[in-house]
MILUM-388111 format. One line per 2 residues: number of its first residue (from 0); for each residue x, y, z of C-alpha. Coordinates in steps of 0.25 Angstrom, whole numbers. Example, Ala and Ser with C-alpha at 12.3 -4.5 7.8 and 13.67 -1.06 7.14 Angstrom:
% MILUM-388111
0 = 49,-18,31 ~ 55,-4,29
//
This chain:
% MILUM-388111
0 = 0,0,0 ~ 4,14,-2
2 = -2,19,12 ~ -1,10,25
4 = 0,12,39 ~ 12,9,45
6 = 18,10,61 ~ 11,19,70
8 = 0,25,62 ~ 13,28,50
10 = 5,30,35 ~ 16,25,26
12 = 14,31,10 ~ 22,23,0
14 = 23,27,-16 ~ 31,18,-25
16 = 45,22,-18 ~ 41,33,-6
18 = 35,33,8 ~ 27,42,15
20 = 25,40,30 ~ 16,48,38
22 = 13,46,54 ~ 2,49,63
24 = 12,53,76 ~ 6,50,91
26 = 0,64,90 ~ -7,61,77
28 = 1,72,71 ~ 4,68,55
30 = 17,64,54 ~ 27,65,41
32 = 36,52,43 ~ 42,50,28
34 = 44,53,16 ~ 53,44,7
36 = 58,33,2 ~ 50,18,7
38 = 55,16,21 ~ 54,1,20
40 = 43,3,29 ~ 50,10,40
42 = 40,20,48 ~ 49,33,47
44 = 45,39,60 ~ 59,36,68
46 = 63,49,59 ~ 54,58,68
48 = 63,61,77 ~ 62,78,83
50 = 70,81,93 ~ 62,94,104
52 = 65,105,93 ~ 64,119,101
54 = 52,130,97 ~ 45,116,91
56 = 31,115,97 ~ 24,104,102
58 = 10,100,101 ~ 2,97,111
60 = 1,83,111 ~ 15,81,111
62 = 15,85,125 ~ 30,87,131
64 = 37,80,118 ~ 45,92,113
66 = 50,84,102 ~ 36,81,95
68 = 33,96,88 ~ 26,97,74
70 = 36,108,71 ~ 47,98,69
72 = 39,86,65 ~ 36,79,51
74 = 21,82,48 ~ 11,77,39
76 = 2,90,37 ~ 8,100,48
78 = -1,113,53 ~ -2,124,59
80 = -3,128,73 ~ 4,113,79
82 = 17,119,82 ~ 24,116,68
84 = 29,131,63 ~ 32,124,48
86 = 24,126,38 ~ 11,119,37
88 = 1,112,28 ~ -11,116,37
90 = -18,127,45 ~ -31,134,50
92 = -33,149,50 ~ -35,144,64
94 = -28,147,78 ~ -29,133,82
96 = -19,128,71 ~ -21,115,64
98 = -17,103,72 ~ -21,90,62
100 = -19,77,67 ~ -20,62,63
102 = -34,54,64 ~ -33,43,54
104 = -32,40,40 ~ -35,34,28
106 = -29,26,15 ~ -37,26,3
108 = -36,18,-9 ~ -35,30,-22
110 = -37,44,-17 ~ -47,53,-13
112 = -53,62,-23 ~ -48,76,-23
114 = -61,85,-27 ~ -57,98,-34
116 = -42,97,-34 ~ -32,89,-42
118 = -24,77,-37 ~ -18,66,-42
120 = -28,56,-48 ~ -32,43,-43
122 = -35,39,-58 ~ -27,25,-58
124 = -23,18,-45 ~ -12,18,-34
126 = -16,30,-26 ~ -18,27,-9
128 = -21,38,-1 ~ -19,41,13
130 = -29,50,21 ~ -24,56,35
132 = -35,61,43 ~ -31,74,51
134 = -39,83,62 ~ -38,94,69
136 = -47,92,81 ~ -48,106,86
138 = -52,114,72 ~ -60,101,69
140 = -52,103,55 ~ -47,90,48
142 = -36,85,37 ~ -35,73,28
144 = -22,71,24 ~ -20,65,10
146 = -10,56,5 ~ -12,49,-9
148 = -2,39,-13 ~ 3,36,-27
150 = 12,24,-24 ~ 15,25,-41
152 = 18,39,-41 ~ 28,40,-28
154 = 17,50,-23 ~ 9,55,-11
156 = -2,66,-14 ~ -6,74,-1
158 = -18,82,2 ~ -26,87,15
160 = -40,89,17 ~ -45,99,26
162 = -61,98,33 ~ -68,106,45
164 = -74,96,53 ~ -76,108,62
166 = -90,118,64 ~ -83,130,60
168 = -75,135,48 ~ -61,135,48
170 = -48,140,38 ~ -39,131,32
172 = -26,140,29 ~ -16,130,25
174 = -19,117,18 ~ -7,111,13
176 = -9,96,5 ~ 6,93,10
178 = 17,95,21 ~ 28,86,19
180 = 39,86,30 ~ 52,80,27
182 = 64,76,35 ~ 75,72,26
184 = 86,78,35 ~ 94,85,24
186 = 93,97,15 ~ 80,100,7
188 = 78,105,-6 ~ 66,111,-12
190 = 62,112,-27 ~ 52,122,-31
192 = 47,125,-45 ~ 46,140,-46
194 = 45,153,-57 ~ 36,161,-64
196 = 27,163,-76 ~ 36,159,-88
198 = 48,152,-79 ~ 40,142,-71
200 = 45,129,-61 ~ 57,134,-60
202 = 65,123,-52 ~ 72,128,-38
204 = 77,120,-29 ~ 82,126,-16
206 = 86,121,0 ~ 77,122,8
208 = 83,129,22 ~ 74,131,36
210 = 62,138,31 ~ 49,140,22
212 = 50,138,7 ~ 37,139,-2
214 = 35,138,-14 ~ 19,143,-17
216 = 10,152,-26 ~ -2,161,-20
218 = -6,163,-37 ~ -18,155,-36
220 = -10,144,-47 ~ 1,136,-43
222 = 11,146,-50 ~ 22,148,-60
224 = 30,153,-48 ~ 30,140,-39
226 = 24,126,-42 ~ 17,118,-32
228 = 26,106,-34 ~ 40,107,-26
230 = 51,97,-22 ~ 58,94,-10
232 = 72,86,-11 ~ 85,83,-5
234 = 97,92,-9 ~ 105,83,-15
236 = 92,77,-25 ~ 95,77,-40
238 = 86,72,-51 ~ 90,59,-48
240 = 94,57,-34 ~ 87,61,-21
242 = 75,64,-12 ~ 63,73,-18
244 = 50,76,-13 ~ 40,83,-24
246 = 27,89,-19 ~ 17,94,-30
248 = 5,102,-27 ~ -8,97,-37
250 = -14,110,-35 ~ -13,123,-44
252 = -17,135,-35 ~ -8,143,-25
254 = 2,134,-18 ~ 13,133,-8
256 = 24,123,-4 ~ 32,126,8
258 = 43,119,12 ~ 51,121,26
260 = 64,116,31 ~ 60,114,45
262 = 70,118,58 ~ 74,104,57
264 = 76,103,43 ~ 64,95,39
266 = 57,99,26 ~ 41,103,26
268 = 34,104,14 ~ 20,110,13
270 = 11,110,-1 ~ -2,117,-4
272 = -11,126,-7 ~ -5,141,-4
274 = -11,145,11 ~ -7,159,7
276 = -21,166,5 ~ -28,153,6
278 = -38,148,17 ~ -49,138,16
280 = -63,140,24 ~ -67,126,28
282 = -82,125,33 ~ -86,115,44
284 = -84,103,34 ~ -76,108,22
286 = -65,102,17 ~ -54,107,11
288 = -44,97,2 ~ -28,102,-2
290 = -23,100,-16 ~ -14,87,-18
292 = 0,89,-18 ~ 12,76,-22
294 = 22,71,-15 ~ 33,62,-23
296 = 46,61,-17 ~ 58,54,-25
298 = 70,49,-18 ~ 77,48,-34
300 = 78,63,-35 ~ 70,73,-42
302 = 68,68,-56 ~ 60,54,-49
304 = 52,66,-43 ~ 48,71,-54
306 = 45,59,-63 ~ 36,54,-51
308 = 29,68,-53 ~ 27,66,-67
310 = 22,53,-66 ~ 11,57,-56
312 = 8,70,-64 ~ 6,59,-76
314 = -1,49,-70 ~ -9,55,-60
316 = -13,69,-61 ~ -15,74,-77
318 = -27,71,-82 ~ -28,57,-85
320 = -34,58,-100 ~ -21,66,-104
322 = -10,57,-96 ~ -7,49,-108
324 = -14,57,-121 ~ -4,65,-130
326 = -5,80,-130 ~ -6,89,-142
328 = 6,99,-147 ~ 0,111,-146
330 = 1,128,-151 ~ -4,137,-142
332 = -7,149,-152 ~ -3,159,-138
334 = 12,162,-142 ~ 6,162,-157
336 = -5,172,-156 ~ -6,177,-143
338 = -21,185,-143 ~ -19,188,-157
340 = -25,176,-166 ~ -36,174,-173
342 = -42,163,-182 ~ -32,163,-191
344 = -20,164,-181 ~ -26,151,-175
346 = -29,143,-187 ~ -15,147,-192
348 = -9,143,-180 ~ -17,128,-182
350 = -13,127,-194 ~ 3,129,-194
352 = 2,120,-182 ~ -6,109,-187
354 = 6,111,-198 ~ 15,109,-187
356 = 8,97,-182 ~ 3,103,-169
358 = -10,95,-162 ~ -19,107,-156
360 = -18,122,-156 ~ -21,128,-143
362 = -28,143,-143 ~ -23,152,-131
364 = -28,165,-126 ~ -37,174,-136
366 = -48,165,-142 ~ -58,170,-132
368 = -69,184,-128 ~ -60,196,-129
370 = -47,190,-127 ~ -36,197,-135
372 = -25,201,-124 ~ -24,196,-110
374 = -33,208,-104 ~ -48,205,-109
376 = -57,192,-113 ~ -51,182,-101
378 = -64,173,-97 ~ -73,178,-111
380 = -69,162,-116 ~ -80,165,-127
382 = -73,162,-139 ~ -68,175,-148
384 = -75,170,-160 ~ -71,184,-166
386 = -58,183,-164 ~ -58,166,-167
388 = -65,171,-180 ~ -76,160,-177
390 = -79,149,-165 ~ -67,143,-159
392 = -74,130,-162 ~ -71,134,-177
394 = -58,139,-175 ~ -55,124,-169
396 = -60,117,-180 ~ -50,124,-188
398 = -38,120,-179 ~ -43,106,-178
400 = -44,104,-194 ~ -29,112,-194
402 = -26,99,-186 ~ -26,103,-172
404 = -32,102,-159 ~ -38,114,-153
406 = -33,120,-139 ~ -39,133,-132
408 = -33,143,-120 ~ -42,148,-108
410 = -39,154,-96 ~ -50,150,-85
412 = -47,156,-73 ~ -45,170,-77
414 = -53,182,-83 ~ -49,197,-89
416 = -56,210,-84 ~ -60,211,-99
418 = -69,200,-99 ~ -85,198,-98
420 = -82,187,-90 ~ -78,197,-80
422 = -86,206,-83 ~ -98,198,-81
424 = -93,190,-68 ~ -81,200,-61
426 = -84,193,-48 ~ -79,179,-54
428 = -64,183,-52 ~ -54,182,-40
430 = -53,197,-35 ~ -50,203,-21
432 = -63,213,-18 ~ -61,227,-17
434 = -47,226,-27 ~ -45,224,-40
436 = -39,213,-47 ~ -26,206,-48
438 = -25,204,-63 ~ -15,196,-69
440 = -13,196,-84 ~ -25,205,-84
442 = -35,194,-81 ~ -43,192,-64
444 = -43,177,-60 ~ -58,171,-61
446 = -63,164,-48 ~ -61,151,-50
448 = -68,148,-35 ~ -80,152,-42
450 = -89,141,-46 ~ -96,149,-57
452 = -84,153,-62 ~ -80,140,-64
454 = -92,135,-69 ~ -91,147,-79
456 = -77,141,-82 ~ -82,128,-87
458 = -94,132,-92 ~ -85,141,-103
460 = -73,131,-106 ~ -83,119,-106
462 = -90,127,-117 ~ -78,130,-124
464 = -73,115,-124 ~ -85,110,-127
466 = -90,118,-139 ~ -74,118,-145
468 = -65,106,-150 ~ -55,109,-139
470 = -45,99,-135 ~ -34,107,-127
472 = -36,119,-115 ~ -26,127,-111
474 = -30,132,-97 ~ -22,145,-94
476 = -21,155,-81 ~ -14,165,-81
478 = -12,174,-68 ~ -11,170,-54
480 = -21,173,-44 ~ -20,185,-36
482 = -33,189,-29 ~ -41,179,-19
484 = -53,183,-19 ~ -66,175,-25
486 = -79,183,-25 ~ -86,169,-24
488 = -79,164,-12 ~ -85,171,1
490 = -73,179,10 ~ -71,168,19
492 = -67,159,7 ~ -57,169,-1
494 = -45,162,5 ~ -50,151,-4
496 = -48,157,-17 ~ -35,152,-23
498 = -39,138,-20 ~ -53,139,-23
500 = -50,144,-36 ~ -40,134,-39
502 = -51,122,-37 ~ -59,131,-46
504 = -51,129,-59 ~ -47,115,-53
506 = -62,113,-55 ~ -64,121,-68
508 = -50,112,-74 ~ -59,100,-70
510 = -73,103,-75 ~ -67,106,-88
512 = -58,94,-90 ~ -67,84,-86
514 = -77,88,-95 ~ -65,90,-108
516 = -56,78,-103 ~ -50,79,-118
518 = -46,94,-116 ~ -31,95,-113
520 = -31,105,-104 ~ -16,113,-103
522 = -16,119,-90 ~ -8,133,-89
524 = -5,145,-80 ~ 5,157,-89
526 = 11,144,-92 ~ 15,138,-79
528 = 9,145,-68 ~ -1,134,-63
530 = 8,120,-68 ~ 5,110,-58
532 = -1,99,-53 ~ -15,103,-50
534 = -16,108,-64 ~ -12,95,-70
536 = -24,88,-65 ~ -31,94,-75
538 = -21,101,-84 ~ -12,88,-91
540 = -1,100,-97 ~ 1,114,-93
542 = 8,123,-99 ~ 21,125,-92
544 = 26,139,-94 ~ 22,151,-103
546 = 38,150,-106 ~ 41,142,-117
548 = 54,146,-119 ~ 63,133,-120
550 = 73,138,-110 ~ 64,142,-100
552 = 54,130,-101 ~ 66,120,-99
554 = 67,127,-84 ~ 53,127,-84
556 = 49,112,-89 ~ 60,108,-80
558 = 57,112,-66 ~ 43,108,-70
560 = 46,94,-74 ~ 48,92,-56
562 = 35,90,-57 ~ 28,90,-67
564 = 29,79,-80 ~ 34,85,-95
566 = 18,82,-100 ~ 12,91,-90
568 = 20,103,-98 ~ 16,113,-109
570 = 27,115,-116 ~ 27,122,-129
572 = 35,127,-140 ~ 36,142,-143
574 = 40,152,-149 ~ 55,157,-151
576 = 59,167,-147 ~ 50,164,-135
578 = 41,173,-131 ~ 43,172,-116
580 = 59,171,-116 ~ 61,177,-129
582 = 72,165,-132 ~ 73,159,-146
584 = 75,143,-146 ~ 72,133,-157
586 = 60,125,-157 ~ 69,114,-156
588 = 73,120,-142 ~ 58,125,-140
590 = 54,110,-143 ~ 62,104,-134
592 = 59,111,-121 ~ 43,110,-125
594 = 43,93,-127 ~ 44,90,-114
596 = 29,94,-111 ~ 16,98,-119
598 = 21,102,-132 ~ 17,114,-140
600 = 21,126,-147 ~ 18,142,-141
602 = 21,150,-157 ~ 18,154,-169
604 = 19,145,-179 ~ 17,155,-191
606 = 32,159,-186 ~ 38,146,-190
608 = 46,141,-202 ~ 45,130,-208
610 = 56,123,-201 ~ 50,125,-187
612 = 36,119,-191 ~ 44,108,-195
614 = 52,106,-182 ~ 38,109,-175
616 = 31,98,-182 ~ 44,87,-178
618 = 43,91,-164 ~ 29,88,-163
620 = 31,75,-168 ~ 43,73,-158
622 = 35,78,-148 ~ 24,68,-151
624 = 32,58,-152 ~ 38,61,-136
626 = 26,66,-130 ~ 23,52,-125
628 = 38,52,-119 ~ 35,67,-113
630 = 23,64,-107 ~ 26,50,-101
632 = 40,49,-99 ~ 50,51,-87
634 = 56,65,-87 ~ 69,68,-82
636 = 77,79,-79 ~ 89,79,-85
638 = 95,92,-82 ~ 93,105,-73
640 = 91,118,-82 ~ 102,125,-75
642 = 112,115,-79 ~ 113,121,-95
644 = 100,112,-101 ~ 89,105,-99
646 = 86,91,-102 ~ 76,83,-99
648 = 73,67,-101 ~ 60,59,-105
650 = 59,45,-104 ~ 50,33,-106
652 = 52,19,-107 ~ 56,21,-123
654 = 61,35,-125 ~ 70,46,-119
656 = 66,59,-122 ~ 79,69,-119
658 = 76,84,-120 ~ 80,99,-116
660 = 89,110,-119 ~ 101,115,-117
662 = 103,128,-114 ~ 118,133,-120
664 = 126,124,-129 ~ 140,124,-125
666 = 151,125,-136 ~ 161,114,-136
668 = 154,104,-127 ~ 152,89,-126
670 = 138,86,-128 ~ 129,86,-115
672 = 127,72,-108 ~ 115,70,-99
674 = 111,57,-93 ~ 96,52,-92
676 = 88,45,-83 ~ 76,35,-81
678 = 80,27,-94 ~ 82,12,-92
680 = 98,10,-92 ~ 96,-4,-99
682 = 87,1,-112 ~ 93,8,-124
684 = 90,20,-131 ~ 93,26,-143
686 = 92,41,-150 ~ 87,45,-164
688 = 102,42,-169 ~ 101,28,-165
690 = 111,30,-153 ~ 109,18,-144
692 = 110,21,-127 ~ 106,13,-115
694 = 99,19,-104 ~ 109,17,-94
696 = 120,25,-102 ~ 108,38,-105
698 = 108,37,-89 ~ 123,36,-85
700 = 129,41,-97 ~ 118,52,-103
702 = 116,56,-117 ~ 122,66,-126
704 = 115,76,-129 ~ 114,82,-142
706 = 123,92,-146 ~ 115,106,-144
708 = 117,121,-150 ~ 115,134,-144
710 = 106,140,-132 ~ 93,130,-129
712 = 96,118,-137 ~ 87,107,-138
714 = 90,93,-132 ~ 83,81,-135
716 = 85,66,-137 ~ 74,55,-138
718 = 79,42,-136 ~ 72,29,-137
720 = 73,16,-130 ~ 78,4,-140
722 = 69,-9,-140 ~ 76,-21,-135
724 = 90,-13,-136 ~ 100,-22,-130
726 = 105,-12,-118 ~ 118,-16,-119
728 = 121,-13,-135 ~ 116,1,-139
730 = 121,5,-153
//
């Protein structure tokens, strides 16, 4: 079993190569035993052992035993107000603290369904789940502690559920849906994934020393300046060796991760929603449930981390219908026309790419009311018939007889000034009374909490996907939230706003791709700024950046791959020179940094020659011909950025897949060598020139790379596994 009872009331959690141990001590206090490797089945309690720290209180029950404080000890689900001074994953706006304690559990076969929030799906089998049933007996307030098991995936998924059982109302002002303590007894290093809008998931890595880090956002989204996935690891883990503990938020609204380096030197991690501006009214009765967050932890370095992430992204939270069905190459006509297209631009766009032998044309921003620039026609999604020269339906045929599918733009959430939505209905956005609003790119923020808003929502893109031949959305939001106030929601429940309006478009996401399970939904913030896991469940691919500069998306792509898998990725060709970065590349270079993802092109394609339109139509072939490879195989991170190149590896049980770019060429050089990993050392592979290795020598004595020229040259080298190759004789 994954979950059993072991020694003096000891929950022991196994995956396929960790344990989890968690104790209910003699004072029912939810005790952290373990984390690990399998202990052979050694209860790990002898390691708590705390000697009488001074200025560490002691609760109550702990009577004269100095040596028993919560301010020193490994906890499950820590709070505030029991003597412990860390940070916490609980709290009541209430003077009598939080004290939770252990009244029994249960272990469950599958897990319990998560109403209104994504989680990791119990779609085939393998999933146990462990409830631990908490209460505080004085505020009468309870916690059900979740931990779900996915023995295949090296996984536990935690969550708390909150409920009154009290007469009165009380405040919930923190709900975390994990603490982690741990107690290595050497230096911790914390990974973090940080930037801004067009430079996103930057990867910093930094030692932790005594104190508070966080990594959060108060946006309202999960961010392009932090993500909600971060690592903790030991100073010395590489890619390939050491301890790694990766925690992942499935949640897409203001976040925070903290983790503390105790006076002792133990490390505390805390991950959930942001309790900055947030509280949560719960009645007599009401219940309030956490967002999922993941644990995987690797004792085989970072790059075991990853691909165990990968594997669970795939397998258990993307849409089941998309997990194994080929995605289309796409133009997006936005870098091509901007606002200013008409039929003709768009028809003329089909047609030099069906030429091109692209599968569906996507229509961005413009198609719609009085939409022309970014400051009018934002929540008018009547079609601009005038401006389409007909009915969009009309306008599709023609794509689709051009040879492609059709794909459409919208931005849900938000809504210009200059529109009769507002006009008709000012009250339906987020706005603090008595100011005037915080715009961002000259548009308000509609109130998702709003169920007629909603309902308005779906009522409109249901209409336009049903009375349109419409196979791909792309669902955009571009600004972060600002203002906290919902004219819907009465005073008492304003602190709610961010969250509540997160479940909104949760719920919005899921009316509208139950009832189009077909659609391909791409989900998309100015790029990046809302790439994570909660999207996923409903979002297959979102678009990972605005910047499609090669250069930059190398840095990019690569500090997202931590987490996230290369078919998760929007990742397009665009113009050169690029009109974030203003860098001019090939398209072979352009090419090589967009395969690893959701492939596409972001130009004009009335602004290329002859030659380029044949190099675009042989790397769509070639990139048909990997896409099975990208979206299934194991990635590997071949090198860091800062080392001068980036190079990446994708493998299966038939091909190798090696990519990337190196930055400068360097004159009079021997050609660069990397070694690759996770082939078998006894099969043999062979290039495009026939060139015969084993997998042993790839691993100990690397490939050569291709000789390169200039700034940005593109790698790459597919290599394919020969049939009943005798190991021992390659040509």
């Amino acid at each position: 079993m994954a979950i059993e009872v072991i020694g003096d009331r000891v929950f022991q959690l196994e995956t396929a190569n960790t344990c989890y141990q968690i104790q209910a001590d003699r004072h029912n206090i939810v005790s952290h035993l373990w984390y690990g490797p399998k202990t052979g089945g050694q209860v790990m309690d002898y390691l708590q052992d705390y000697p009488d720290v001074g200025f560490a209180g002691s609760i109550a029950d702990a009577g004269n035993d100095r040596t028993y404080s919560l301010d020193t000890r490994l906890q499950e689900y820590p709070c505030t107000g029991t003597g412990d001074y860390r940070i916490s994953a609980a709290a009541l706006d209430d003077s009598r603290g939080l004290d939770l304690r252990y009244e029994g559990y249960e272990i469950l076969e599958g897990r319990p369904a998560l109403e209104g929030l994504p989680h990791i799906r119990a779609d085939h089998p393998g999933l146990q789940t462990l409830v631990l049933h908490l209460a505080d007996r004085v505020t009468q307030v309870t916690c059900d502690l979740f931990y779900v098991v996915d023995e295949e995936h090296d996984a536990i998924i935690r969550s708390a559920r909150f409920e009154n059982q009290s007469d009165t109302p009380v405040r919930l002002d923190r709900a975390a849906s994990l603490a982690l303590d741990v107690h290595h007894g050497e230096p911790v290093d914390l990974i973090t994934f940080t930037g801004r809008h067009n430079k996103e998931r930057q990867h910093t890595r930094r030692r932790l020393e005594q104190g508070v880090v966080s990594a959060a956002s108060t946006r309202g989204t999960s961010s392009h300046q932090q993500n909600p996935a971060l690592i903790l690891t030991g100073p010395d883990t590489t890619e390939t060796s050491g301890w790694a503990v990766g925690a992942m938020l499935v949640y897409s609204g203001s976040f925070q991760a903290q983790a503390e380096l105790d006076q002792l030197g133990q490390v505390r991690l805390v991950m959930g929603i942001n309790p900055e501006g947030f509280s949560w009214k719960l009645a007599p009765q009401e219940s309030f449930q956490t967002p999922e967050a993941v644990l995987i932890r690797s004792d085989a370095g970072l790059e075991t981390l990853s691909l165990r992430f990968h594997q669970l992204i795939r397998d258990r939270l993307i849409p089941p219908r998309f997990r194994n069905r080929p995605r289309p190459v796409l133009i997006n006509t936005w870098e091509a026309a901007y606002f200013n297209f008409d039929r003709k631009t768009i028809l003329d766009i089909a047609s030099q790419a069906a030429d091109m032998d692209i599968d569906l044309l996507v229509l961005d921003d413009g198609w719609f009311g009085s939409r022309n620039s970014d400051n009018a026609g934002l929540g008018d999604w009547e079609v601009n018939e005038e401006k389409l020269e007909g009915s969009l339906q009309s306008l599709i045929e023609k794509v689709n007889a051009a040879g492609l599918d059709f794909g459409i733009w919208i931005e849900p959430e938000m809504v210009n000034e200059d529109s009769d939505l507002y006009r008709a209905h000012p009250d339906w956005v987020l706005k603090a009374p008595g100011r005037g609003p915080v715009r961002g790119r000259n548009q308000l923020v509609l109130d998702m909490t709003n169920p007629q808003v909603v309902d308005h929502l779906f009522q409109v893109f249901s209409g336009l996907l049903a009375d349109n031949h419409i196979t791909y959305v792309k669902w955009d939001m571009n600004r972060s939230l600002a203002d906290r106030h919902s004219d819907h929601l009465p005073e008492d429940r304003q602190p709610e706003v961010h969250h509540r309006y997160m479940l909104g478009v949760y719920g919005l996401l899921n009316r509208l791709t139950d009832a189009f399970p077909d659609v391909l939904f791409e989900g998309c913030s100015g790029g990046g700024g809302r790439f994570d896991a909660g999207m996923m469940y409903y979002t297959p691919q979102i678009w990972c950046s605005d910047d499609t500069d090669p250069h930059e998306r190398t840095f990019i792509q690569y500090g997202t791959s931590f987490f996230y898998p290369p078919d998760t990725m929007g990742s397009h060709v665009s113009a050169s020179p690029n009109h974030q970065t203003g860098r001019r590349t090939t398209l072979e270079t352009r090419a090589a940094a967009a395969m690893p993802g959701t492939f596409g092109y972001e130009l004009d394609p009335g602004t290329l020659d002859n030659l380029e339109r044949e190099e675009i139509r042989s790397l769509n072939r070639l990139y048909r011909e990997l896409q099975p490879l990208i979206f299934h195989g194991r990635y590997y991170r071949l090198t860091r950025p800062e080392q001068g190149l980036a190079l990446w590896e994708i493998a299966d049980e038939d091909r190798i897949l090696v990519q990337g770019l190196v930055y400068d060429t360097e004159p009079n050089a021997l050609r660069r060598r990397i070694r690759l990993r996770g082939l078998d050392p006894e099969a043999v592979y062979e290039d495009r020139d026939q060139g015969r290795y084993t997998g042993q020598s790839l691993m100990t004595g690397g490939l050569l790379l291709p000789a390169t020229s200039g700034s940005d040259a593109p790698v790459m080298v597919v290599l394919h596994r020969v049939k009943d190759a005798p190991a021992d004789q390659p040509d």
